[in-house]
C-alpha positions in Angstrom: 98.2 95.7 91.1 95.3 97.9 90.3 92.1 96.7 88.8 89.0 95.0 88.0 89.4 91.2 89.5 86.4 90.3 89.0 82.9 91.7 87.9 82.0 94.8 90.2 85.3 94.3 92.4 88.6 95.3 92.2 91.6 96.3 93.7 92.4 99.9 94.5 95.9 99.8 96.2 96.7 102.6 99.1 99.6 105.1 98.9 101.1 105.7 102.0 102.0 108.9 103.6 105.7 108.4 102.4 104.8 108.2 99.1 106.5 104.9 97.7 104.5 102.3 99.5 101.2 100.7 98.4 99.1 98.9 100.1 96.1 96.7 100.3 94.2 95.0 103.0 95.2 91.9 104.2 91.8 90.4 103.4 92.0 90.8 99.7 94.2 87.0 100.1 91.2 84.9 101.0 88.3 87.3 99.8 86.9 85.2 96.6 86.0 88.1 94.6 89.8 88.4 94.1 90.5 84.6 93.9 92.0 85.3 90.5 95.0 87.3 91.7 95.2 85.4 95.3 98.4 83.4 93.6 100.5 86.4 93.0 99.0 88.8 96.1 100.4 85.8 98.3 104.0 86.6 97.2 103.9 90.4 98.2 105.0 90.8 101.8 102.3 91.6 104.6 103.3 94.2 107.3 100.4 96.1 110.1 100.1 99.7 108.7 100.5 102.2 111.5 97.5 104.9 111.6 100.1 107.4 110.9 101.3 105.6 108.0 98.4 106.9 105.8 97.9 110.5 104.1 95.6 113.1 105.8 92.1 112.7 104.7 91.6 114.6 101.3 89.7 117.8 102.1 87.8 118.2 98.9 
């Protein structure tokens, strides 16, 4: 569910520390620049992310 949704925004999923699980904020439903994906982002399931659920910072 990567990718331009509109011009200038798009959506840039978030792997998780265990390395299967994507995800996006929870704003993205309602946010209008993504109104053209808000059908099928409404069927994923929603879930609060634990600060330890998300990689170390990259240290580049």
């Amino acid at each position: 569910m990567r990718g331009e949704t509109s011009e200038g925004h798009e959506l840039e999923p978030v792997l998780l520390a265990d390395g299967v699980t994507f995800v996006l904020p929870e704003a993205v439903l309602t946010d209008p620049a993504h109104a053209e994906r808000h059908e099928l982002l409404a069927t994923f399931p929603t879930r609060d992310v634990a600060a330890g659920e998300y990689p170390p910072p990259d240290e580049t």
